[in-house]
N, C-alpha and C positions, 0 to 999 in steps of 0.2 A: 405394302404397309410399313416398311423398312423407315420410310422420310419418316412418319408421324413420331418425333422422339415419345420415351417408354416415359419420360419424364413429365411428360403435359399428359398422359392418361393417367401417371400415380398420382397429379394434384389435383385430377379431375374424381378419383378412385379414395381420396385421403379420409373425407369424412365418413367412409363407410369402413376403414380399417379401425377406428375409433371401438374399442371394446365397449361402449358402453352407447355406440353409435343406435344398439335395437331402443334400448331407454328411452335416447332421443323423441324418438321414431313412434314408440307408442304415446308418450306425454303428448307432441305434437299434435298427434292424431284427435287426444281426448281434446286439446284445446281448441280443435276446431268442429267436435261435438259437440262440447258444451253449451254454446249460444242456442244448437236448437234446444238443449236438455233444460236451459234457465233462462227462457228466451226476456222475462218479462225484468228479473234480478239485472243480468246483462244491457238491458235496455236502459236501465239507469247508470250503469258504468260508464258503456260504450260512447263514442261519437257514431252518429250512421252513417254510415258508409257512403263514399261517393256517387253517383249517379255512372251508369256506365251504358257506354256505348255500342250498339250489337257489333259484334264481330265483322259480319260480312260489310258490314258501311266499312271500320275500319280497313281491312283488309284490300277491297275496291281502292282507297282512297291510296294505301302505298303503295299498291298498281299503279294508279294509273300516274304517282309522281315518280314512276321508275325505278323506285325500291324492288329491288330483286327479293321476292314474295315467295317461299318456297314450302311445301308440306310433304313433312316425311313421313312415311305409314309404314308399318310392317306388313308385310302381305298374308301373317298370321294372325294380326292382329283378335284375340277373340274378346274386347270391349268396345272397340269403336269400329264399325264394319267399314272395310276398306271402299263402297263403296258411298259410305259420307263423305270420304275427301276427295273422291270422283265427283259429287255432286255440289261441293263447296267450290273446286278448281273452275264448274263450269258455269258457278254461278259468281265468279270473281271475274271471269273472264281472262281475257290478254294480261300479262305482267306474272301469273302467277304460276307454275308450275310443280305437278307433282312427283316426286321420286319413289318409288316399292321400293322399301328396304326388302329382300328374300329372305325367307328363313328365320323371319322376325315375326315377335308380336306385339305386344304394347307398350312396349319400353326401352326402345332402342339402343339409347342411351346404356341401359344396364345390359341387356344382351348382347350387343357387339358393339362394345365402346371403341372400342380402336376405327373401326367401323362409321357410325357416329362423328368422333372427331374427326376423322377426315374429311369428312363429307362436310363438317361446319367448317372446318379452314378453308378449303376450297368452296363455299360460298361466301367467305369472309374475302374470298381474293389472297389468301397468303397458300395456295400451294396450289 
């Protein structure tokens, strides 16, 4: 873990040194409550949203044009049961493969960042 300099995990790590970073965090949270809390008030503010395409069409389609498709899971995971992204890999087919992060649960990224990043630069192709 020595190559991953300490310096691309403290600017990945910065916004959460942010003393005021929990504030963020919970405002955030309410503003993506509130649409269902004043769905009708909102509904004259807002633009509606785009139209969006299921997942698995997507996902198939950067398969199958060679995009290196990868899905990381913790093998703790106790929200999304690791056996969803067993059954998403085999319903993606070829192109897409899964990795078990060990000793992880749903959030990788904040449980073993170091960990994490490595694992993205080496599917980035830089290490």
């Amino acid at each position: 873990d020595s190559a991953l300099p300490d310096s691309l995990l403290l600017a990945y790590m910065a916004p959460m040194l942010n003393p005021s970073w929990d504030r963020c965090m919970v405002e955030f949270s309410l503003s993506k409550a509130l649409p269902a809390l004043l769905p009708s008030f909102l509904a004259r503010l807002l633009p509606p949203p785009p139209a969006r395409r299921p997942a698995l069409a997507v996902l198939r389609e950067l398969a199958a044009a060679g995009m290196n498709v990868v899905i990381l899971h913790g093998d703790g995971d106790a929200v999304v049961p690791l056996a969803n992204s067993h059954a998403l890999a085999e319903a993606v087919g070829g192109g897409l493969s899964l990795q078990v992060l060990p000793r992880c649960g749903h959030v990788p990224h904040e449980e073993h960042p170091r960990d994490f990043v490595r694992r993205l630069v080496g599917l980035a192709g830089g290490g």
